[in-house]
N, C-alpha and C positions, 0 to 999 in steps of 0.2 A: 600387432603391437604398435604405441604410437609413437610415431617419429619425433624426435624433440625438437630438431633444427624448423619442421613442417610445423611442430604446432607452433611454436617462436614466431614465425612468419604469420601464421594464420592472426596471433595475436597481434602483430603491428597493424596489418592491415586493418583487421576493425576497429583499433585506434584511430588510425587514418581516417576509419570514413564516418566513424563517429562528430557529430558535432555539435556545440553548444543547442541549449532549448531557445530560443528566443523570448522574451517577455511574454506575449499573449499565449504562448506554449507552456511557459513555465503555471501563466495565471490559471490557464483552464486546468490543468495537473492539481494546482495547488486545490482548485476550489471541488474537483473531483477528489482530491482524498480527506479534507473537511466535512464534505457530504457524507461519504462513507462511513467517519467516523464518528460523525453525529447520529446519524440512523443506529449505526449498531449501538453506540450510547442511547440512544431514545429505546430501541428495541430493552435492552439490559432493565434500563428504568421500568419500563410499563411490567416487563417481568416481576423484578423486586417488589412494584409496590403491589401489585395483584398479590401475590404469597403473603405480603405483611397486613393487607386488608384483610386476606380470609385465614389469617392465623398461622399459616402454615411455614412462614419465613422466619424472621431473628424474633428471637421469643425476651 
């Protein structure tokens, strides 16, 4: 069973050694989850319109 008072502790301390992203930390984050979500948007698109060129999408 878990101990409350242990996990309360457990929790500060990763508080503690958490620490902000810096700018260039944050930019490359930012511009890797942009990428990601462009791809799977680009992926999505070339789906959709393949089905609607050969009929088999929104009618």
């Amino acid at each position: 069973m878990v101990n409350p008072r242990q996990m309360l502790k457990d929790m500060a301390n990763t508080i503690k050694l958490a620490r902000k992203s810096d700018k260039d930390d944050y930019m490359q984050h930012l511009r890797l989850v942009v990428l990601g979500m462009g791809t799977i948007g680009g992926i999505g698109f070339i789906i959709q319109f393949t089905f609607a060129v050969i009929n088999l999408g929104h009618r």
